[in-house]
C-alpha positions in Angstrom: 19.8 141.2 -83.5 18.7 138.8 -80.4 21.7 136.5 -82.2 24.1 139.0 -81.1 25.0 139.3 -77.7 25.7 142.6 -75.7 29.6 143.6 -76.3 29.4 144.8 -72.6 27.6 141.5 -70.9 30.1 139.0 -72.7 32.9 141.4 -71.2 31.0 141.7 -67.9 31.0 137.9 -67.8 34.7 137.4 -69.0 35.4 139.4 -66.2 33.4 137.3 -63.9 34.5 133.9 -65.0 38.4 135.3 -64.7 38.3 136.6 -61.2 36.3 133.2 -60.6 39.3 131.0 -62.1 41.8 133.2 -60.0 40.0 132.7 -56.9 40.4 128.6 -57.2 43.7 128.7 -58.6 45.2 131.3 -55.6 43.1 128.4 -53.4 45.0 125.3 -54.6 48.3 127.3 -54.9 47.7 128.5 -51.6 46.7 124.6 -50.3 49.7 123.0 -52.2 52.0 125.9 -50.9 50.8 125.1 -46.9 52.0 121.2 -47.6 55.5 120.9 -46.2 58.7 118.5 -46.7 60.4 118.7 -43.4 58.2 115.9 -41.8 59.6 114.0 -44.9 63.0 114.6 -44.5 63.4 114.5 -40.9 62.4 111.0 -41.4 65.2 110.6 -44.0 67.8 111.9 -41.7 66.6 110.1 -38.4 67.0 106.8 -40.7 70.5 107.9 -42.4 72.2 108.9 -38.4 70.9 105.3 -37.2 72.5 103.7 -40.4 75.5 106.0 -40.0 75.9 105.5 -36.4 75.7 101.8 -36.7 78.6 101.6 -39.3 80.7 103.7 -37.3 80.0 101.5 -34.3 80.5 97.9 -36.1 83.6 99.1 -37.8 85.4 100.4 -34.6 84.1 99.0 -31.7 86.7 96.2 -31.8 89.4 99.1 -31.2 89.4 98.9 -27.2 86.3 97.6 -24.5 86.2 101.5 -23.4 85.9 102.6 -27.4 83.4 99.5 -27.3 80.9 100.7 -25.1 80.7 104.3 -26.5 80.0 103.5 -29.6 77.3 101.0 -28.2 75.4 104.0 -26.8 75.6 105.7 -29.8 74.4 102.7 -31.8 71.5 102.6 -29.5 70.8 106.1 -29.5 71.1 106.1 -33.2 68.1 103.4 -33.4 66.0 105.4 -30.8 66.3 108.7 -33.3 64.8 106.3 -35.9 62.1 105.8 -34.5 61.4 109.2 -33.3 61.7 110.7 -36.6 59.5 108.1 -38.0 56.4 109.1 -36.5 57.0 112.7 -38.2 55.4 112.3 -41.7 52.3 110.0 -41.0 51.6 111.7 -38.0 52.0 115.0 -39.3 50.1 114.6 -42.7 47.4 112.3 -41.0 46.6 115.1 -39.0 47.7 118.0 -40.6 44.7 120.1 -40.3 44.3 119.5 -36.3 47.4 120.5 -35.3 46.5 119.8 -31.3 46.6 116.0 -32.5 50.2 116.7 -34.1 51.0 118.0 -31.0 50.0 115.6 -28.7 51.0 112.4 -30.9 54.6 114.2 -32.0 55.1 115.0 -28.4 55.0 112.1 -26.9 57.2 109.9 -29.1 59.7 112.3 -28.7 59.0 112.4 -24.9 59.0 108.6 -24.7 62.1 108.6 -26.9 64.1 111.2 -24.8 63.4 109.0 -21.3 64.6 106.3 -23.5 67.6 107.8 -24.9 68.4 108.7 -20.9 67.6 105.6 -20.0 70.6 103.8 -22.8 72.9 106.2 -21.4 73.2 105.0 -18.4 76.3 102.8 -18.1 75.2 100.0 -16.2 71.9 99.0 -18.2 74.8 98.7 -21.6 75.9 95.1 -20.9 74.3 92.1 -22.4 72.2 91.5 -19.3 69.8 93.7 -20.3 69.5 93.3 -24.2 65.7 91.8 -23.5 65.2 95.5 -21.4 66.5 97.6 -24.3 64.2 95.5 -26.8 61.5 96.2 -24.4 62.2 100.2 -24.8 62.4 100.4 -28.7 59.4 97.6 -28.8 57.5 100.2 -26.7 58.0 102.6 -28.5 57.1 101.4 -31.6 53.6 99.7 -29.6 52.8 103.7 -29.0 52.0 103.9 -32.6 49.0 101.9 -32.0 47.1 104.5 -30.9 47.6 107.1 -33.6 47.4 104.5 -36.4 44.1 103.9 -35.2 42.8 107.2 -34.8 43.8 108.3 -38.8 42.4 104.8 -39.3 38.9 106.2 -38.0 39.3 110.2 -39.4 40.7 108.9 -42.7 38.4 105.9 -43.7 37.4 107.0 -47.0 40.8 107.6 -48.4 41.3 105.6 -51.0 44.7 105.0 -50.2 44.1 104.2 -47.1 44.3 100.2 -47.4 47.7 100.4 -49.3 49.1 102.5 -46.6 48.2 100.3 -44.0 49.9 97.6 -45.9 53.1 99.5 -45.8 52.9 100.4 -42.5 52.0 96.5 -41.4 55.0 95.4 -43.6 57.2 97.5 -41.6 55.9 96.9 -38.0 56.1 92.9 -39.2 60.3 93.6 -40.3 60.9 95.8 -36.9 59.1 93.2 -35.0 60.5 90.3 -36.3 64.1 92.0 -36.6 63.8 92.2 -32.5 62.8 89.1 -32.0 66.2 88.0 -33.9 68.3 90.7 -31.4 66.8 89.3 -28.3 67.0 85.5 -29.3 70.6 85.8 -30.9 69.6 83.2 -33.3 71.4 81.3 -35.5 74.4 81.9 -33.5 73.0 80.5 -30.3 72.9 77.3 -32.0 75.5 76.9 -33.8 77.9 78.4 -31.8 81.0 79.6 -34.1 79.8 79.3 -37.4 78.3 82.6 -37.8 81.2 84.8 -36.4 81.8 86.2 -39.5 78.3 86.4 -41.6 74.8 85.1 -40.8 74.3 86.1 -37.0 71.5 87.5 -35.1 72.5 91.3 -35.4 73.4 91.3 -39.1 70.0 89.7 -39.5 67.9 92.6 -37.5 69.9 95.0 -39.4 68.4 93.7 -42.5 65.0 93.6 -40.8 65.3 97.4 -40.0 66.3 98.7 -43.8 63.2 96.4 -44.9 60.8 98.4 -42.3 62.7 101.3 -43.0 61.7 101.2 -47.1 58.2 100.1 -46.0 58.0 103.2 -43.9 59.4 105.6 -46.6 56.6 103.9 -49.5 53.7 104.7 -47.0 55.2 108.2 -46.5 55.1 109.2 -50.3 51.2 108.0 -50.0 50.6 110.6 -47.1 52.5 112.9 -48.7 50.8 112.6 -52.2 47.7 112.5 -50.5 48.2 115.4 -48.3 49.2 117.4 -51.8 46.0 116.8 -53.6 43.0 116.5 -50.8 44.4 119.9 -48.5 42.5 120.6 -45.8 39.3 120.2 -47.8 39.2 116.4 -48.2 38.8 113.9 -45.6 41.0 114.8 -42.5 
């Protein structure tokens, strides 16, 4: 008879080891529910306006000089919304589960990025004498990521992921750095005056430079994201 086990225990413990399982599955429901997109795709509509707005402003802006200058602004403030949104998923995700950091690190960008969008609006700083001051501003702003980046550096340093991340995100600061450095020194165009009218110049270049970051950016935001997903708030913050 001890062979045989008590009809009432084995359903006692059935019981026990269901409520058990539904307890951890209403916890990871309830951790993969609290994981949201919209960092994600705020990021994906900053980088589509920028895109957008710059079309719209290469393929009209040889309509008139007053046509010229608005879609200048526009271009400009289309590149400062880029960046803004950028700092939504890592910065978000990173610190996801202290939202004081979020708020701090979110608010400034976009404080920074609202002074700077003011700052392009202003007619007389939209004329080729200050290029070098507007690179300054995005360059700036893109320098401010420093501080974050090495903060999730610190919380994060036993993700696994964490090396690849900062690969993507170091490919991309490398393209946006090296794209400026085209836009402020107008080369090839500066040298061979004429012969890049059409294809090749400085501005195509940093355009290229910018989709390259751009890509970088959006391959270390699946990480986060991924990440994010499986850990919670119960892995490594």
């Amino acid at each position: 008879m001890a062979r045989y086990a008590n009809p009432l225990v084995q359903g006692t413990n059935s019981l026990v080891n269901l409520s058990q399982i539904t307890e951890e599955e209403m916890k990871v429901g309830s951790l993969q529910a609290a994981v949201t997109r919209w960092p994600f795709f705020v990021f994906l509509g900053g980088s589509m306006f920028c895109l957008l707005s710059s079309s719209i402003c290469h393929l009209f802006s040889c309509h008139s000089r007053c046509l010229n200058i608005q879609l200048l602004r526009m271009d400009y403030v289309g590149i400062t919304v880029m960046i803004i949104t950028s700092f939504f998923p890592p910065i978000y995700y990173i610190f996801q589960c202290e939202p004081h950091w979020q708020l701090i690190y979110l608010g400034g960008i976009t404080a920074m990025g609202m002074f700077t969008v003011m700052t392009l609006l202003t007619p007389s700083l939209s004329s080729g004498k200050f290029r070098a001051f507007r690179a300054m501003l995005f360059s700036s702003m893109g320098f401010f990521a420093i501080v974050p980046a090495i903060h999730g550096c610190i919380v994060n340093w036993s993700n696994p992921h964490r090396s690849i991340t900062l690969a993507y995100e170091s490919a991309m600061a490398l393209s946006y750095i090296t794209g400026t450095l085209f836009y402020v020194s107008r080369i090839p165009e500066r040298l061979k005056p004429g012969w890049f009218d059409l294809a090749g110049h400085s501005h195509q270049i940093f355009h290229v430079f910018v989709i390259m970051g751009a890509l970088a950016h959006y391959g270390a935001t699946l990480l986060l994201l991924q990440w994010r997903d499986r850990v919670g708030c119960n892995g490594t913050v």
